[in-house]
C-alpha positions in Angstrom: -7.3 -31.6 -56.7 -5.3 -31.4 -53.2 -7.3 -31.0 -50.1 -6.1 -28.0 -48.3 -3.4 -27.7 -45.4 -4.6 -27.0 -42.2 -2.0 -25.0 -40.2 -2.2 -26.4 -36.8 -4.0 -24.7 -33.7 -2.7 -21.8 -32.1 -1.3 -22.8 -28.4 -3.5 -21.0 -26.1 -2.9 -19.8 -22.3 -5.8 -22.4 -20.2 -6.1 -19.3 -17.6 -8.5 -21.2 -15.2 -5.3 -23.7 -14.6 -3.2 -21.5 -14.4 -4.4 -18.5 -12.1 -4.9 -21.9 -9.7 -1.2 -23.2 -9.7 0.7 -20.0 -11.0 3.1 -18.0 -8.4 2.3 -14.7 -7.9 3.7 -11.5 -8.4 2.0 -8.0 -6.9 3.6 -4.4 -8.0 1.2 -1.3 -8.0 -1.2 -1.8 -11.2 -0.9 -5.3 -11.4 -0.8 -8.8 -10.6 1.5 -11.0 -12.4 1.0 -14.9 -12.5 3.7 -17.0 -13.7 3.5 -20.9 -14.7 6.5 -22.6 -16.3 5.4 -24.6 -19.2 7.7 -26.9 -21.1 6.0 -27.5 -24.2 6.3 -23.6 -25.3 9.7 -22.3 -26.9 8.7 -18.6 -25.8 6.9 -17.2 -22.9 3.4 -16.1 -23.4 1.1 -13.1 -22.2 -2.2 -13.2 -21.3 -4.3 -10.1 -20.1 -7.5 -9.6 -18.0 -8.6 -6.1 -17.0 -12.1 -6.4 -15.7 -14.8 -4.1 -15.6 -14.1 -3.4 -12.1 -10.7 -1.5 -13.3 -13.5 0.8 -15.4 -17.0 0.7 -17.6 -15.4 2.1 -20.9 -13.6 -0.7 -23.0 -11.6 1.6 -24.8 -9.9 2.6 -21.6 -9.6 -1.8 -20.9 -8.1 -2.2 -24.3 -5.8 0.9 -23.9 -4.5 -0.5 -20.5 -4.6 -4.4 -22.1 -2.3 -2.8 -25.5 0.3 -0.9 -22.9 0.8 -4.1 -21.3 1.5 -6.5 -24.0 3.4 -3.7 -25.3 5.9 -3.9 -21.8 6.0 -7.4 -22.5 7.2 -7.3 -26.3 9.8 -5.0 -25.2 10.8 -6.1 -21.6 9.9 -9.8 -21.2 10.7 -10.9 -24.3 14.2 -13.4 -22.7 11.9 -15.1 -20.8 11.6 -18.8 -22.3 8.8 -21.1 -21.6 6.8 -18.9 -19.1 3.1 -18.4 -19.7 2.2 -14.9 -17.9 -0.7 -13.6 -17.4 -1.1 -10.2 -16.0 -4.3 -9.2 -13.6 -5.0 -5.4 -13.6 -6.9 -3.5 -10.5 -7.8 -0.2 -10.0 -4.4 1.9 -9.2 -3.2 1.2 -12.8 -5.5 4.1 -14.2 -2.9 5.8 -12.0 -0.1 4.7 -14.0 1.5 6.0 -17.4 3.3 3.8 -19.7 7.0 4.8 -18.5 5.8 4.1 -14.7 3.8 0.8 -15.8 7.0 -0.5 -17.2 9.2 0.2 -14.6 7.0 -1.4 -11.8 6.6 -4.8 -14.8 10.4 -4.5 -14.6 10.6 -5.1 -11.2 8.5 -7.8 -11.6 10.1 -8.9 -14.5 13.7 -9.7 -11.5 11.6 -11.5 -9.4 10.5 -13.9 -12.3 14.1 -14.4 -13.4 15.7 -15.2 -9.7 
């Protein structure tokens, strides 16, 4: 009998390194931190909304789902870029259409 295949680890954003040595980016909403990282072939998001932004997950995870959904569509040219986007308060204020215009913004400055 063959022992099975392992499929090799999923690559993983190390967000203590990087929210240390990434650039930053501030639009209304959000943070952006940006790290270039050669041994990716596509640019990865990362998310943290704290409970600070509010107490209800399902409002977090509605918030965390908007944003990697900007980032499938938007930032998806981007190679070898790990991003990770920090959410504060004002983005309760914002609804998808104005979330993704602000990221696009952004989304210049990252490619300059």
């Amino acid at each position: 009998m063959n022992p099975p295949k392992y499929s090799p680890k999923k690559y993983r954003i190390n967000f203590k390194k990087n929210l240390r040595i990434g650039t930053r980016i501030k639009v209304k909403g959000v943070e952006l931190v940006v790290v270039q990282n050669k041994n990716i072939s596509s640019s990865k998001p990362g998310v943290i909304i704290s409970k600070k932004v509010s107490n209800l997950a399902i409002v977090r995870n509605k918030y965390r789902r908007r944003l990697k959904e900007v980032f499938r569509l938007d930032f998806k040219g981007l190679k070898d870029k790990e991003i990770i986007f920090l959410a504060n308060e004002k983005i309760l204020d914002l609804d998808f259409n104005r979330m993704r215009k602000e990221l696009l913004i952004a989304r210049k400055q990252i490619t300059r």
